[in-house]
Backbone as a chain_set.jsonl record, in Angstrom:
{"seq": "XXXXXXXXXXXXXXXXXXXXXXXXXXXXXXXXXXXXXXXXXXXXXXXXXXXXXXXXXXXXXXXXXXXXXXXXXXXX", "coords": {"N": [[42.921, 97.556, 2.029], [43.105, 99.382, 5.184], [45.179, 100.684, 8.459], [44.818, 102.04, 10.803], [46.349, 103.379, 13.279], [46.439, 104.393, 17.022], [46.898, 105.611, 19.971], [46.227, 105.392, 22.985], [45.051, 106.478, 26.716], [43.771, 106.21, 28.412], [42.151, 103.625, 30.13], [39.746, 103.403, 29.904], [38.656, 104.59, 27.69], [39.923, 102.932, 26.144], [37.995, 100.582, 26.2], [35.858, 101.342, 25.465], [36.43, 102.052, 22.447], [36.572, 99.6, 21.829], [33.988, 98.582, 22.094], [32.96, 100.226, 20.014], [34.524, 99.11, 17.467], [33.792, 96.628, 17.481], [30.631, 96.805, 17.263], [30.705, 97.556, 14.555], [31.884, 95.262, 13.464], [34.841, 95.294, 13.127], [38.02, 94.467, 12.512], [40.769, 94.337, 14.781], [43.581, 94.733, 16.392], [45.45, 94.715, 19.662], [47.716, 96.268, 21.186], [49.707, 96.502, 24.237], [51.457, 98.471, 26.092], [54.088, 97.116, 27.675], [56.372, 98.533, 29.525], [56.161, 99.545, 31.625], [56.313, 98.381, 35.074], [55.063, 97.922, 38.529], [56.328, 97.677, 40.924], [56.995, 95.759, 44.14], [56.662, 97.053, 47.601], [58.212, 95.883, 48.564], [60.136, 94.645, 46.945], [61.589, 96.716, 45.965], [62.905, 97.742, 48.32], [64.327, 95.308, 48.213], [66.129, 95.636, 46.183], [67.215, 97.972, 46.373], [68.666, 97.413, 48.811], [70.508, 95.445, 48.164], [71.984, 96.923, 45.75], [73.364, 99.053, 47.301], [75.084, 97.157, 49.306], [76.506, 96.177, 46.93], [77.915, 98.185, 46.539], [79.381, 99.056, 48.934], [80.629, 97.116, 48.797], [80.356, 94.503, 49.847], [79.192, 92.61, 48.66], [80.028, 90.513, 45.248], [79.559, 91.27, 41.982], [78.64, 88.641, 39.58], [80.331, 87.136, 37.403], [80.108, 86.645, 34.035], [80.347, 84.258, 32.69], [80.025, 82.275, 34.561], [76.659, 82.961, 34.816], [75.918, 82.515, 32.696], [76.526, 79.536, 32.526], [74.708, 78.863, 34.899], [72.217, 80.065, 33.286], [72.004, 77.81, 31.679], [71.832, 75.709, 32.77], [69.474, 75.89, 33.876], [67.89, 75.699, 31.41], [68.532, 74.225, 29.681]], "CA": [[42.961, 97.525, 3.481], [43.919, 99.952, 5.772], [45.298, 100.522, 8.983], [44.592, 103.081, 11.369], [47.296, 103.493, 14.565], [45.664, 104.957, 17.74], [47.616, 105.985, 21.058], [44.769, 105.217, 23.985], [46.021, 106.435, 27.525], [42.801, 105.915, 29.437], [41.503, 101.87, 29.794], [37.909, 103.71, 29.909], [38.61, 104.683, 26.632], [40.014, 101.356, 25.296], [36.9, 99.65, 26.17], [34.902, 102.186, 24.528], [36.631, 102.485, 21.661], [36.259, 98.276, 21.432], [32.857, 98.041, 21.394], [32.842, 100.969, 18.794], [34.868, 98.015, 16.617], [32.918, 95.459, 17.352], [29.754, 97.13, 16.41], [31.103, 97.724, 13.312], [32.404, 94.158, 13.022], [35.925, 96.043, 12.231], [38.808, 93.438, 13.205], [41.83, 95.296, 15.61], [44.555, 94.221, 18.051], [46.05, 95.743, 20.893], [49.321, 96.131, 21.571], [49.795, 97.376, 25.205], [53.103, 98.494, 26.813], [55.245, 96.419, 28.862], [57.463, 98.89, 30.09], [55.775, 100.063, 32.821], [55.948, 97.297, 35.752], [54.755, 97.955, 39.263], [57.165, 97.22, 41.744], [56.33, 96.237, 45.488], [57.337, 98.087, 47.849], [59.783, 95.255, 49.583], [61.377, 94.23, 45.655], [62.54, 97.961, 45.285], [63.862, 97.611, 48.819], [65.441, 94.589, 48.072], [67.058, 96.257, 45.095], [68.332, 99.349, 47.174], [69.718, 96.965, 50.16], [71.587, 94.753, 47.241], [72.533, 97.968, 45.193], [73.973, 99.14, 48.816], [75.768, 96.207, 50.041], [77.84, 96.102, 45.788], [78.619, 99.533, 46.548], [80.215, 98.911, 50.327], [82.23, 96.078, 48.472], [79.958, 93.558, 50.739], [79.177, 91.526, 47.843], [80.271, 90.945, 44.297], [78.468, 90.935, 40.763], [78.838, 86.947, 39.086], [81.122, 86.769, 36.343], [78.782, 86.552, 33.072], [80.436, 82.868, 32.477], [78.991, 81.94, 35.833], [75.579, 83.481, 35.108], [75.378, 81.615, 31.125], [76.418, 78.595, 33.057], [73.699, 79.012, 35.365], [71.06, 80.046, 32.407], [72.073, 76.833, 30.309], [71.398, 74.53, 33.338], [67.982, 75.859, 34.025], [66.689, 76.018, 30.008], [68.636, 73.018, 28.731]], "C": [[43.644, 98.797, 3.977], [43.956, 100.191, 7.291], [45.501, 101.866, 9.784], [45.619, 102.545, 12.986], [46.541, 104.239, 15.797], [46.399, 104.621, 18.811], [46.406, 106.02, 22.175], [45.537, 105.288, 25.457], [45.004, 105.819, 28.467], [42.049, 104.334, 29.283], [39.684, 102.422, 29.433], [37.778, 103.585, 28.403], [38.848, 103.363, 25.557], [38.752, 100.439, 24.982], [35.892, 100.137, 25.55], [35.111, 101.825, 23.082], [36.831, 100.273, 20.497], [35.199, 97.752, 21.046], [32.323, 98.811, 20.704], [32.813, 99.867, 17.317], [34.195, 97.086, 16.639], [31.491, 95.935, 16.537], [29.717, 97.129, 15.046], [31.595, 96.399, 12.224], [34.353, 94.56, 12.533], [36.683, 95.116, 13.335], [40.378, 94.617, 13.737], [42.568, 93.906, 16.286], [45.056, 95.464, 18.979], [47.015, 95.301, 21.366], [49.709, 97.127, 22.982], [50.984, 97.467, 25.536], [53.994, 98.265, 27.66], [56.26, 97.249, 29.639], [57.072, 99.727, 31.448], [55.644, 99.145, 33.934], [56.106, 98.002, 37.469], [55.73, 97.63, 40.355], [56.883, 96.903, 43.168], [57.656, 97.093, 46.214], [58.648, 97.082, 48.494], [60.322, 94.594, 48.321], [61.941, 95.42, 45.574], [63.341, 97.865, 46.754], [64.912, 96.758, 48.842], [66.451, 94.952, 47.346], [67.905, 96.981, 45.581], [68.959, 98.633, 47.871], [71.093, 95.992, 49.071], [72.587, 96.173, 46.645], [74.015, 98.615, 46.449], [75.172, 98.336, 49.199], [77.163, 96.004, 49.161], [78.334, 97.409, 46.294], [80.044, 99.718, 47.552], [81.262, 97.677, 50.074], [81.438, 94.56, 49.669], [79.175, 92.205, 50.285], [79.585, 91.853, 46.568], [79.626, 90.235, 43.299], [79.08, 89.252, 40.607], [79.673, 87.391, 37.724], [80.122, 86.387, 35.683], [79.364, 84.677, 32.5], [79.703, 82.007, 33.813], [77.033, 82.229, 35.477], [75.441, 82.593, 33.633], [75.627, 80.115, 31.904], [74.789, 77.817, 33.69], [72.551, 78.731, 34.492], [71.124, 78.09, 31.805], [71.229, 75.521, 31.463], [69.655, 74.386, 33.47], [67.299, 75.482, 32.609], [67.449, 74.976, 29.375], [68.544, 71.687, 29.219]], "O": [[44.599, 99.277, 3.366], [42.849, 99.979, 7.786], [46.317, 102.698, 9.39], [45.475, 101.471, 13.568], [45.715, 104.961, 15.239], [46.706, 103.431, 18.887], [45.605, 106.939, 22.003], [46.457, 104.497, 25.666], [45.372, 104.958, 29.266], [41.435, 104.046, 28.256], [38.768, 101.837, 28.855], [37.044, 102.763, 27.855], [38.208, 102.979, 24.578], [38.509, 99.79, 23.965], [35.024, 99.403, 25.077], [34.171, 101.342, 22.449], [37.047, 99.911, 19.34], [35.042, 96.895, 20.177], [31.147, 98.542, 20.457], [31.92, 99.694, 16.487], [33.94, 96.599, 15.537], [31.247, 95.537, 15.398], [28.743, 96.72, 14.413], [31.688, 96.346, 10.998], [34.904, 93.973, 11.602], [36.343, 94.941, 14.505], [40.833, 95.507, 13.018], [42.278, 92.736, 16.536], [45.003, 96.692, 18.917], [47.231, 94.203, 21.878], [49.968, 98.322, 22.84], [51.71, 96.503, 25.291], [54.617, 99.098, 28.32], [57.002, 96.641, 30.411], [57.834, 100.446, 32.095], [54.442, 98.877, 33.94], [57.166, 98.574, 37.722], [55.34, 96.466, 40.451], [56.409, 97.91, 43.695], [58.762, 97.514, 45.876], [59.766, 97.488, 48.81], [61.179, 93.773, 48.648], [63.036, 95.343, 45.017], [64.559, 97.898, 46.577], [66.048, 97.011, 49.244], [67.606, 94.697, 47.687], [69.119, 96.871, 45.414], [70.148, 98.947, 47.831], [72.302, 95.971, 49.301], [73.725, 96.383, 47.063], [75.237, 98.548, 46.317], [76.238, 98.919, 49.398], [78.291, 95.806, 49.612], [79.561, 97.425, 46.395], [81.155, 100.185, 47.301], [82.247, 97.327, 50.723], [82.209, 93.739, 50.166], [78.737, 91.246, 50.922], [79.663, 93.048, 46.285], [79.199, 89.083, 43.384], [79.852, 88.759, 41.429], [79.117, 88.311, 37.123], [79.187, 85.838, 36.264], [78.527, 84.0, 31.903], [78.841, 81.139, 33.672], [76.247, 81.497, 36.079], [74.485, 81.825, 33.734], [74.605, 79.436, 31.801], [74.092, 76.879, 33.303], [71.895, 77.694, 34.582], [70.121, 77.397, 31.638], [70.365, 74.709, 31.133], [68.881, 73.444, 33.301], [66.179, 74.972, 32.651], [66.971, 74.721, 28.27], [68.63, 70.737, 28.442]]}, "num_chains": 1, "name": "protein.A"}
């Protein structure tokens, strides 16, 4: 067996380069990259007016025992 790696920036190309594999019957996955996420435009303002408000001392972060508290209630 072997395993060929391939860096694909363009989706045109992905889809090309799928039904290349298929033709071929040649079995793949695709591993795409999560680290790119879209933001609208009123979550990045929310971010800046929060970011803003810790800065001016007009609110304060949660204590990380507060925030595992929190997690445990929702997921247990």
């Amino acid at each position: 067996m072997t395993t060929i790696t391939a860096t694909v920036h363009n989706s045109e190309d992905v889809k090309l380069l799928q039904e290349v594999l298929n033709r071929f019957g040649i079995a793949y996955t695709i591993n795409e990259e999560t680290e790119e996420y879209a933001f609208t435009a009123s979550e990045l303002k929310s971010f800046r007016d929060t970011q803003k408000a810790f800065k001016q001392g007009k609110t304060t972060a949660k204590d990380w025992n507060e925030i595992q508290k929190d997690l445990n209630r929702a997921f247990h």
